[in-house]
Every structure is written in C-alpha cells, then in structure tokens.
N, C-alpha and C positions, 0 to 999 in steps of 0.2 A: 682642029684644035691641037696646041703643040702638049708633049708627054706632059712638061711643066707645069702648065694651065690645068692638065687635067690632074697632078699629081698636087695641086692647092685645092679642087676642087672637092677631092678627097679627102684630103685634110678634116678643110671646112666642116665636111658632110658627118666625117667620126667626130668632133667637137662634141662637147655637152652642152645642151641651151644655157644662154646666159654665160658663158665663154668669150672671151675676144680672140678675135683671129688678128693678126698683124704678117702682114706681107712687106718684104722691100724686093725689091724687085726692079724692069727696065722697065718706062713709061708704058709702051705699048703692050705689054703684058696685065699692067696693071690698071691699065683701061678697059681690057677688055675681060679680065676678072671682074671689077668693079660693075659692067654690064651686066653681065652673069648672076653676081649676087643679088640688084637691083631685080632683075626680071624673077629671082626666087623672096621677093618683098624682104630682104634686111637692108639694113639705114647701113650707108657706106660711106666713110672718109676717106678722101683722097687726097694726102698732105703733098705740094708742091709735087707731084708727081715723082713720089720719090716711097712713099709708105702708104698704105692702103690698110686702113682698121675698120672692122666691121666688128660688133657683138652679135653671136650667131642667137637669134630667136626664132621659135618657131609658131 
C-alpha cells in the first residue's frame, strides 16, 4: 500500500461520522481507496475517475 493511500486512509479514520471525505487524486489510487472504503461498508462516489466522495458513517 503506497504512503498516499495510507496517509487518506488516515485521514478518513480521524474524520467525525457524518463528514464527507473528498479525494482528487490519479485514477488508480482512487480505485483502490474506493475498494478499501467499500470493504469498511461506507457508500462511495467515484466521479469520472477524477474525485472520490464518501460521507464517513459508522
């Protein structure tokens, strides 16, 4: 997992529930963020492979 991925994932994790996370980022990053959130159950947007929005709930 590259520092990046892990340094959103962190992010995400300090977030307050009911927060939106928004990423921009390169395609393949944000694909495999997007995995990631999906396998921890939050509902994820991935706009034209260019912005990634998630509302962090728990």
């Amino acid at each position: 997992m590259s520092k990046r991925l892990q340094d959103y994932l962190i992010d995400f994790i300090n977030l307050p529930n009911g927060e939106i996370f928004i990423v921009r980022d390169e395609c393949n990053t944000l694909k495999r963020l997007k995995l990631i959130l999906l396998a921890l159950g939050q509902e994820v947007q991935l706009n034209n492979c260019e912005e990634l929005i998630c509302r962090k709930k728990i």
